[in-house]
Each structure stands twice: as C-alpha cells, then as structure tokens.
N, C-alpha and C positions, 0 to 999 in steps of 0.2 A: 456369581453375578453380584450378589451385595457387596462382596468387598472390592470388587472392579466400583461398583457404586460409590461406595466408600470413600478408596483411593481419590478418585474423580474430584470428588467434594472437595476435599483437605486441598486436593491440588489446585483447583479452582482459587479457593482463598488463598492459599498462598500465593496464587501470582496475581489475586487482585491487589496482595495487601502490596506485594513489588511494583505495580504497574501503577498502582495511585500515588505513588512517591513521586513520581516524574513530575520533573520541569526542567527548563533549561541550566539551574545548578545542579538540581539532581539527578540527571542523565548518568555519570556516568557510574555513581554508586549503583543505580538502578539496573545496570548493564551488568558490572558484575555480579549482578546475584541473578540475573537472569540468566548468564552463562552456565552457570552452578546448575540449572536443572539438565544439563547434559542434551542426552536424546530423551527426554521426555516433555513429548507436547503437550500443549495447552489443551485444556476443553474448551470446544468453540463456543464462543458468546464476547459480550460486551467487555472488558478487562481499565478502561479509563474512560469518566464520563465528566470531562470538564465542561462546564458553563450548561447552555441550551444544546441538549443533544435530543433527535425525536427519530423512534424509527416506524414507519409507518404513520408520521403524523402524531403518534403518541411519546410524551415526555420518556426517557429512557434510563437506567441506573446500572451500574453495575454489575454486573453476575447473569443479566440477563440472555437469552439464545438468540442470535444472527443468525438467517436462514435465506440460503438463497430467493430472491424476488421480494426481500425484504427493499424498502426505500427509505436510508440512512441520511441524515441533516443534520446541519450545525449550525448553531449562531454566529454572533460576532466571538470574538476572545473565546473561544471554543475550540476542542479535540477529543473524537474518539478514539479507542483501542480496540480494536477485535479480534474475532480468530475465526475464521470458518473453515472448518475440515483441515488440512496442510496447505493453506493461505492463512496469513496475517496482514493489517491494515495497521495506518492511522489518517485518520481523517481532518483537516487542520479546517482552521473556520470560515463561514460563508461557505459552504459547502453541501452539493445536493448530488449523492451516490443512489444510483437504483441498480439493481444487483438481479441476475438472471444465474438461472439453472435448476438442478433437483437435486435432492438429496440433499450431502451437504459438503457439493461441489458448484461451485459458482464460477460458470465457464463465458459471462460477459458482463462486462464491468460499466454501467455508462454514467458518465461525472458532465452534470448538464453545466454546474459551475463548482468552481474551487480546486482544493490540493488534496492528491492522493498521494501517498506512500506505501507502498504494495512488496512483501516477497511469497512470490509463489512459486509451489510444489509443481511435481509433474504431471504435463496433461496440457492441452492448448486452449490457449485464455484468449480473451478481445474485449479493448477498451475502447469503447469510441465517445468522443467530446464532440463539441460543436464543428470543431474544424481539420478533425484526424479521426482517424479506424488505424487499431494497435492488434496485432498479431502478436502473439507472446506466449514464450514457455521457458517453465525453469526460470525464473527469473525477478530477480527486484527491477523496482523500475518506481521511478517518480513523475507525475502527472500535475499540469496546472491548466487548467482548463477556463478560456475566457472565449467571449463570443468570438473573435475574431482572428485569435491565436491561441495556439495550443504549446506548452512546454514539453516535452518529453526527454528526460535520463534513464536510457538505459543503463542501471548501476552496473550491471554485471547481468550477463545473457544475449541474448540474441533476441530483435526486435523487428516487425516487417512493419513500417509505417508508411502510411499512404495517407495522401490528401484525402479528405473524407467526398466529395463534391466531384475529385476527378480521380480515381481509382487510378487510373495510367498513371500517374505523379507518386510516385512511392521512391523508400530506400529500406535495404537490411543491411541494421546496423549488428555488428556481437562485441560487445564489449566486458572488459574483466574487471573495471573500475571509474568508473563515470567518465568513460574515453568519449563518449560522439553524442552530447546532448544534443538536440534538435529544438529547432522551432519550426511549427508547422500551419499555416497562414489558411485562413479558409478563401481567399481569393490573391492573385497576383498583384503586386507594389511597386512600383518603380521601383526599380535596383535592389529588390528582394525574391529571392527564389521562393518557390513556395514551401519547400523545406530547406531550412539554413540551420548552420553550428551557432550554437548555443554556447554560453559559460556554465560551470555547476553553481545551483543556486537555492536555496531554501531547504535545505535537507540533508542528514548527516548519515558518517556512517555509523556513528555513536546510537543512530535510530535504525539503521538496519540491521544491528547485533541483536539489538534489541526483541526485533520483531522477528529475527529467524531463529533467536531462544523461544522464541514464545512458541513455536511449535517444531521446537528440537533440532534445530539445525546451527549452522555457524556460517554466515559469508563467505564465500570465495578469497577475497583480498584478505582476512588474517589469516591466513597459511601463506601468501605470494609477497608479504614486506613491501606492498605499495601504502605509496602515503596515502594519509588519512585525511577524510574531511570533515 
C-alpha cells in the first residue's frame, strides 16, 4: 500500500509538471510527453489551474481532488485540467460545471454556461445545458453551452441528443472524428431546426491526445490516419 502510495505521488507531479506547460505553443511538446505515460492513468484531481479557477466556491490549485458533486468555475482567460476516475476534462473560461455522481464516477455532467472538453471511459454519462440533454458513452465530445443554443462535437463515439424542453426532438449521432457536430436550439427559429449541423470549432485533437494520456488511453483517429484538427 505505501508504495502504491508512493508511485501515485511521483505520478501526480509528474503530470502536473506536464500539464502546467500548456498553451497554445506548447500543446504539442506537452502531447508528447503525455503520450509517453503509455497506460498509465493519471490520479484524479486538478492537473492545470490557469487564471480564476474555484471549485465549490473556494479558490483552487493544482494537485488538489475532484469529486463527483463537486461545482467547478472559471473566470475570464481561464482553464482547468482534471481527472476523475477514467474521465478527463478541460474546462475553458466563463465557465460553470456542477458534476453529479459517487464515488469517483461522475455519471452527469451539467455546464449552466461555457466550454467543455470531455473523454470518457465506460459507463453511461448525461450532460445537460440550458438547451440540450446528452446521452453519452465511450466517448470524447466537446460542449458549449449558451442560454439559447447549445454546441455539441461528438469527436468520436456515439451521442443520443435531444432538445432538453421537448424530449420527442432528438438525434443519435456515432462518429469516429468530429463527423456530425450539432447545434441544438432551445426553442424553434425561422428556418432553423431545432437540431442542425454544425462546423468543428474551438477544440483540438492535439487536446484530446492530451486528455485520453492523462488517464491512459489514446484516441480512436491515431490509429485510422484521419485528418487532424
């Protein structure tokens, strides 16, 4: 048990010291060393605390534990990193995550406002925003959440998304590489469906290597030689 304890530690630091290097030049240096821990996942907790980040209300740093029914926030020019269990996150800024489940499995995801970047493990997940409910497994997936529309990239996996307001209004999307982005509207528009195709947008796959190293895995799309975004 100590040297499980042990290991844990060193490991810890060393992908905090990986994960604090990030930025948009040093993504992709940061990638490869993230690759390099193979199948070894992360210990869950905090791993990047740029600018204003509060979980529960309280300022938050580095190294510290995320726990299901925790409520995660960002300022302006802000981003967290995290890990709970076999999920990984990043959280970009203006951003309000309230996080349900037990243990230290978090089985719904609700983002009142802002950007999520998510890949999760197996097991059946639900994000719901102001104007969508996300059925989800297996799967990365990118979230932007505004009072009146909602963004969703299924990067890779299979997605059940439904109008949050009228449930009968749904689509299952499965995609291998940000094939069927969605926008999903919380009321009807003139010459707008209530879910319509999307472009990709705000999110890379240089950040989903990223986050499926951090808890021992590798994307789908580096093995199948689809382009990159």
């Amino acid at each position: 048990m100590a040297t499980q304890m042990k290991t844990g530690k060193a490991r810890r630091k060393w992908l905090l010291r990986i994960v604090a290097c990030l930025s948009i030049s040093a993504l992709p240096e940061a990638v490869r060393h993230a690759l390099a821990l193979g199948q070894r996942p992360a210990v869950s907790g905090l791993y990047r605390v740029q600018g204003e980040v509060r979980v529960n209300g309280r300022p938050a740093e580095a190294g510290q534990l995320v726990r299901p029914g925790d409520i995660i926030e960002t300022g302006p020019r802000s981003q967290a990193v995290f890990a709970v269990g076999r999920d990984a996150y990043l959280l970009r800024a203006d951003s309000r995550l309230e996080t349900v489940g037990r243990e230290m499995f978090i089985n719904t995801l609700r983002i009142a406002t802002g950007k999520l970047l998510s890949v999760l493990g197996p097991g059946a997940r639900r994000i719901e925003t102001p104007t969508a409910a996300i059925g989800i497994r297996g799967t990365g997936i990118y979230v932007e959440a505004e009072p009146e529309r909602t963004y969703v990239c299924t990067c890779y996996g299979i997605a059940d998304i439904q109008v949050r307001d009228r449930p009968e209004v749904r689509e299952t999307v499965e995609t291998k590489h940000h094939d069927q982005p969605r926008y999903v509207y919380g009321k009807a528009m003139p010459s707008i469906r209530m879910i319509e195709g999307a472009p990709v947008i705000n999110h890379t796959d240089a950040e989903l290597v990223m986050l499926e190293a951090l808890v021992g895995r590798r994307p789908p799309f580096l093995d199948s030689g689809s382009p990159r975004y």
